[in-house]
C-alpha positions as CSV (number, residue, x, y, z in Angstrom):
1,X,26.7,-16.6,-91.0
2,X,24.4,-19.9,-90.9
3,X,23.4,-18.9,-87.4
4,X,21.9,-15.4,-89.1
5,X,20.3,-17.9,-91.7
6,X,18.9,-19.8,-89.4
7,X,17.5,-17.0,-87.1
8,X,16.2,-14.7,-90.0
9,X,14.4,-18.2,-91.0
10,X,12.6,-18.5,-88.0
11,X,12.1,-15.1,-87.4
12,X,9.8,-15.2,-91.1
13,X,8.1,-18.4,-89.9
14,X,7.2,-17.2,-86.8
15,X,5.8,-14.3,-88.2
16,X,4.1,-16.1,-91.2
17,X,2.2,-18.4,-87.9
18,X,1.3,-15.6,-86.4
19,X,-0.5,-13.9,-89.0
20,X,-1.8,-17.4,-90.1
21,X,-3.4,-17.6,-86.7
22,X,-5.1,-14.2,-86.7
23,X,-2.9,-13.3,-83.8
24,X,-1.8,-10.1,-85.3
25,X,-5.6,-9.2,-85.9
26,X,-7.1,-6.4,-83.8
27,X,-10.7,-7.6,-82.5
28,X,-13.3,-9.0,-84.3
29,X,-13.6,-9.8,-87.9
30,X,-17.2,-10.1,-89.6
31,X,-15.7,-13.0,-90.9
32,X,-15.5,-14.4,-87.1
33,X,-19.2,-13.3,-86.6
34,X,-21.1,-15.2,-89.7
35,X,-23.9,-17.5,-89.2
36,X,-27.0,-18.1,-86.7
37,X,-26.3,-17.9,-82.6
38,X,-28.1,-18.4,-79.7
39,X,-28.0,-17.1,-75.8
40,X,-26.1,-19.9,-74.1
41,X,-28.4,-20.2,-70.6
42,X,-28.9,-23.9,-70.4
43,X,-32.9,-24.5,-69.2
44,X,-33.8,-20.7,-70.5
45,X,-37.4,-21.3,-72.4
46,X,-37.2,-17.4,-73.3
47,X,-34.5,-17.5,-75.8
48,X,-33.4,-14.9,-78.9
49,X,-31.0,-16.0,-82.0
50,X,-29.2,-13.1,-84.1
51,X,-28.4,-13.9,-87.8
52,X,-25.4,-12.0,-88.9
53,X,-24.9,-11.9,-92.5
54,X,-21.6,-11.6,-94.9
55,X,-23.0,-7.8,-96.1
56,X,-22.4,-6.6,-92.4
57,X,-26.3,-6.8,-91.3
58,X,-28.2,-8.8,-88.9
59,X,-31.5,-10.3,-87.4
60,X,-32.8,-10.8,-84.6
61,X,-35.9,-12.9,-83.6
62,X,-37.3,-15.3,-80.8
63,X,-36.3,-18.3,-82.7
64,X,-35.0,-19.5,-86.1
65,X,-37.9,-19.7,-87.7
66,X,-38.6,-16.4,-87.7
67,X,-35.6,-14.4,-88.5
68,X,-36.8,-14.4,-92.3
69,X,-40.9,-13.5,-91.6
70,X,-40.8,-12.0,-87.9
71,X,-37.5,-10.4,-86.8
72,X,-37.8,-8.0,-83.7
73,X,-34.9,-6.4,-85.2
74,X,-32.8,-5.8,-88.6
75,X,-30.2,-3.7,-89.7
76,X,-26.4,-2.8,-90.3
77,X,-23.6,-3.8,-87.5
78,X,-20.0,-1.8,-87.5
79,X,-16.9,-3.3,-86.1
80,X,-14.0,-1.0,-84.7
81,X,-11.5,-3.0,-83.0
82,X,-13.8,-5.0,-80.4
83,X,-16.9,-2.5,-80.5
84,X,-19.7,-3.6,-82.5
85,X,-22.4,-0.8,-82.9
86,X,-25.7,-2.3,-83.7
87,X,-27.9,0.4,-86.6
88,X,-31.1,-0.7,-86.4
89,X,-32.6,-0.1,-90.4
90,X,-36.4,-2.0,-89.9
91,X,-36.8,-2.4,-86.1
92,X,-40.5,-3.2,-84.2
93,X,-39.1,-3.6,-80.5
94,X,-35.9,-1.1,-81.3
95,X,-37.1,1.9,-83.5
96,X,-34.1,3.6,-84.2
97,X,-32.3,2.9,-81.3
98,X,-28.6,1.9,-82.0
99,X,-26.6,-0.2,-79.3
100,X,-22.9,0.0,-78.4
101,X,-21.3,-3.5,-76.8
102,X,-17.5,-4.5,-76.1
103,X,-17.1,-8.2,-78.2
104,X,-14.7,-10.6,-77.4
105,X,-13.9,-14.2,-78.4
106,X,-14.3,-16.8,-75.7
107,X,-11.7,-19.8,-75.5
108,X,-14.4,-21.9,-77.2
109,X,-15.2,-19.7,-80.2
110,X,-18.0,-18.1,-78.5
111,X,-18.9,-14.2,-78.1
112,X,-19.4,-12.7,-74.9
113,X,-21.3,-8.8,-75.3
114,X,-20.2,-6.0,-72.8
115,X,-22.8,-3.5,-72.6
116,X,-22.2,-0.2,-73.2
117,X,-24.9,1.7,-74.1
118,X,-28.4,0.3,-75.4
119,X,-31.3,1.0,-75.1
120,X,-33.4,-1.6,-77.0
121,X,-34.8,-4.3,-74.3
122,X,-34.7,-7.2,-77.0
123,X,-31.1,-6.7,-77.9
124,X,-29.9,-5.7,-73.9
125,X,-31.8,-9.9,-73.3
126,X,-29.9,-11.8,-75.7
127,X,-26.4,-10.6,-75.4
128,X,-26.7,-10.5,-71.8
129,X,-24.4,-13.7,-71.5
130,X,-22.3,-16.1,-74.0
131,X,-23.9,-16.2,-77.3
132,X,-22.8,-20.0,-79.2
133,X,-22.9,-20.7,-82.6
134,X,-26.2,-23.2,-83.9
135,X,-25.6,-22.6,-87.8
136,X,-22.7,-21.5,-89.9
């Protein structure tokens, strides 16, 4: 009987970890995605940031400065699993052009963007390699 104990114990506080540590989560969380990144190519002079914001939208713009006064493009993301589609709302260098990219977590807390289907040149540029976090 105290060996059942013992196992259903550990059996709940394994569990209990588990969820703690988001490993029972399926992709990625808007909480995971919140704050100001940046394209991670060391030496790169031509550089975007993306802003994405607790209300599920997002900005993007040639540097921080700008993302309030002179995004290149704004608007809503949706997260299935680890898809994020991109719905461009107010968009200069996008129009109306949504984007569809597979998301995943790096080991350091990064993002890396698969591309699968996009046709906006400004968002195609920065998620072209690791994005990194500058501001939460």
């Amino acid at each position: 009987m105290r060996i059942k104990s013992l196992f259903l114990f550990i059996t709940i506080l394994m569990t209990f970890l588990a969820v703690e540590n988001g490993q029972c989560e399926d992709g990625v969380k808007l909480r995971d995605l919140i704050g100001i990144w940046k394209t991670d190519l060391p030496g790169n002079d031509v550089s975007r940031v993306i802003k994405f914001s607790g209300d599920g939208t997002y900005k993007i713009a040639w540097d921080v400065d700008k993302l309030d006064t002179r995004p290149v493009d704004r608007g809503q993301i949706k997260l299935e699993g680890e898809q994020i589609t991109f719905i461009p709302s107010e968009s200069p260098a996008c129009k109306t052009n949504m984007g569809k990219y597979a998301i995943k977590m790096t080991e350091k807390g990064n993002f890396e963007f698969s591309l699968q289907e996009d046709s906006c040149f400004d968002r195609r540029c920065l998620f072209g390699s690791e994005i990194i976090r500058i501001k939460p």
